[in-house]
C-alpha positions as CSV (number, residue, x, y, z in Angstrom):
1,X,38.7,-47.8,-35.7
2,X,37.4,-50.0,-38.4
3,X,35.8,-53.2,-37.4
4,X,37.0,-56.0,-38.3
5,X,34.3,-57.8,-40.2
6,X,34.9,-54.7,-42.8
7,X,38.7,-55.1,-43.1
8,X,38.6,-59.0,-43.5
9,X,35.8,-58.3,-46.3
10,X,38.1,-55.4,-47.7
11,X,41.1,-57.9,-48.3
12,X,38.6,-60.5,-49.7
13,X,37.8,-58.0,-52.3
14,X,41.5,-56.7,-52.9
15,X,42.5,-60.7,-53.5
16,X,39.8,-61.7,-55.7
17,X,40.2,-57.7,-58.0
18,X,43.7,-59.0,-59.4
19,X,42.6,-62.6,-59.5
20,X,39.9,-61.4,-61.9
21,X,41.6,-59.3,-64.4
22,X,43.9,-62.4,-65.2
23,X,40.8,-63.7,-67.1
24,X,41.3,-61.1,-69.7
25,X,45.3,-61.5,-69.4
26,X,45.2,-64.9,-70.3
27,X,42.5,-64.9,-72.8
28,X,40.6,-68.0,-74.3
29,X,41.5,-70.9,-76.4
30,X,40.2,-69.3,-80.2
31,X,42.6,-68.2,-82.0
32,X,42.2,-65.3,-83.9
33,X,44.0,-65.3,-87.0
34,X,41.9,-67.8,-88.3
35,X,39.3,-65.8,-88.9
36,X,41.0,-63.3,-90.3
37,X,42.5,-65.9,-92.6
38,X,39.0,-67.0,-93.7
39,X,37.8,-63.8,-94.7
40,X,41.4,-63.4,-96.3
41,X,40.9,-66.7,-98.8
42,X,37.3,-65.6,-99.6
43,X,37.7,-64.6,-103.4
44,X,36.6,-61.0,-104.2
45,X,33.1,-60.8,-106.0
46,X,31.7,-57.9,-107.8
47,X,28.9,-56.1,-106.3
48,X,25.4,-55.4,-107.9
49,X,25.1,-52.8,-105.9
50,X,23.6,-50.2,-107.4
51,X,25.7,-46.8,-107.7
52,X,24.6,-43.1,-108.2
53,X,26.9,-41.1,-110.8
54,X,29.8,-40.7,-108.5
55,X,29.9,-44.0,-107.7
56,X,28.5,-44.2,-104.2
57,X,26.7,-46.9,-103.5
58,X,22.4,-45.9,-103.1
59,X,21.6,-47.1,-100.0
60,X,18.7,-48.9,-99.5
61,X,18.7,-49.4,-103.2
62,X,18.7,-53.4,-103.4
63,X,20.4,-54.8,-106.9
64,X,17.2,-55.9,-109.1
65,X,19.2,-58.9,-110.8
66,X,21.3,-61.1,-110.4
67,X,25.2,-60.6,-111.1
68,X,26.2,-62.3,-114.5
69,X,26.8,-65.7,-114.8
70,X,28.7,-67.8,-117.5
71,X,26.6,-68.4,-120.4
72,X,25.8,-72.3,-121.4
73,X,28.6,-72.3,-123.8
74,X,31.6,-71.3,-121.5
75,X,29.9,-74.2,-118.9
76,X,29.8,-76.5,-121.3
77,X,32.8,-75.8,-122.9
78,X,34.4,-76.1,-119.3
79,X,32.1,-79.1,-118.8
80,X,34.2,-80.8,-121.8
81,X,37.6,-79.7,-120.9
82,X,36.9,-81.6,-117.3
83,X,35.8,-84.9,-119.2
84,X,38.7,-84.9,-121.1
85,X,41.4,-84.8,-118.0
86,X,39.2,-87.4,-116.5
87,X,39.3,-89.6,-119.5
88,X,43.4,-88.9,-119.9
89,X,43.5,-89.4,-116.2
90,X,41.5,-93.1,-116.5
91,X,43.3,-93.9,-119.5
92,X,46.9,-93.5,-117.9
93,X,48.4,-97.0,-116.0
94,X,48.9,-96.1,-112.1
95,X,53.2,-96.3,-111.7
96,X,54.0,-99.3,-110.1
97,X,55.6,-99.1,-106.9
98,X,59.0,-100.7,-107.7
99,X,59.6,-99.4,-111.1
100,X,58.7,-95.8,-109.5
101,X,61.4,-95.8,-106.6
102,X,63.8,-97.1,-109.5
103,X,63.3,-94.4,-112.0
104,X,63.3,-91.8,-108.8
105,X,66.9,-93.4,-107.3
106,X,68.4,-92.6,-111.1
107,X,67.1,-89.0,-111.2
108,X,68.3,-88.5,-107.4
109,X,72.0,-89.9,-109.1
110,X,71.8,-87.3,-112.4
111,X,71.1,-84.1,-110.2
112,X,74.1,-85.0,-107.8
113,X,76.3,-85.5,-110.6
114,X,75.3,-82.3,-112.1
115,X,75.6,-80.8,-108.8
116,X,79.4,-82.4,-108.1
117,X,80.1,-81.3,-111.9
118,X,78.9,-77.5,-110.6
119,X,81.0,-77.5,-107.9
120,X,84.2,-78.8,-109.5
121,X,84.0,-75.5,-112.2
122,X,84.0,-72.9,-109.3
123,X,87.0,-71.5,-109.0
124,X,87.4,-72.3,-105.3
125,X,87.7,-75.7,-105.7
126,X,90.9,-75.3,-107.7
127,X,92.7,-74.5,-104.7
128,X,94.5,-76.7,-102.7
129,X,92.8,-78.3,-100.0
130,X,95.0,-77.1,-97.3
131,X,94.6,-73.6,-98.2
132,X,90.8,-74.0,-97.9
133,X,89.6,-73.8,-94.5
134,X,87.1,-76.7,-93.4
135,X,85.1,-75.5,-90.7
136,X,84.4,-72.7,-88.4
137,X,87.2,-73.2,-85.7
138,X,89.6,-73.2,-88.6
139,X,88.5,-69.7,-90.0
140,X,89.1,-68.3,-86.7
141,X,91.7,-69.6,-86.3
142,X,93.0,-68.3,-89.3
143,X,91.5,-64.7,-88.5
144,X,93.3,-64.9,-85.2
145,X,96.4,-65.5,-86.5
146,X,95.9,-63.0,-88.8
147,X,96.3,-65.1,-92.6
């Protein structure tokens, strides 16, 4: 027979060997695809790597400069393109509040009158309004009775 002491300690061990893989079933709080997105928005960059004739990389063969760099005419050139939106930026009044909802209200009137205008040149709305089902239990309706 087995003693007792060794069953009770068996069916310790059997309750706590479930209990424990629910650790890895449940996993923790980090989500992973945001690593993966991070390493996806990192822009691509050429290596310096050197390379033998087939294009390998050498290993062990650390790149001896540095990878090119934009020369002082593109940076300042890009330097001057920047102080120009600035200035146009500075230069141009904020919109006032008021006179911005206004001129928003009109443009939100033009597009649904372009939109109604749209609608009215499709052929479907040239048919009678009774003939023109006007919501789902009508259409099956109308399949069911077989129209």
């Amino acid at each position: 027979m087995i003693p007792l002491s060794l069953l009770r300690t068996l069916a310790v061990c059997c309750a706590i060997v479930p209990a424990a893989g629910c650790q890895s079933f449940f996993g923790d709080d980090e989500d992973t695809s945001v690593g993966a997105m991070r390493l996806a928005a990192a822009p691509a960059v050429p290596s310096a790597q050197r390379r033998d004739e087939d294009g390998f990389p050498l290993l062990g063969a650390v790149p001896r400069a540095a990878a090119p760099q934009l020369t002082d005419a593109e940076a300042r050139a890009g330097q001057a393109q920047l102080g120009a939106m600035a200035q146009q930026r500075a230069a141009t009044p904020p919109s006032s509040g008021p006179a911005q909802v206004a001129r928003l209200q009109a443009l939100r009137q033009q597009q649904a009158a372009e939109v109604d205008a749209a609608l009215a040149r499709r052929p479907e709305a040239q048919q009678p309004a009774a003939s023109r089902p006007q919501s789902p239990e009508d259409v099956l309706r109308q399949i069911e009775a077989g129209e």
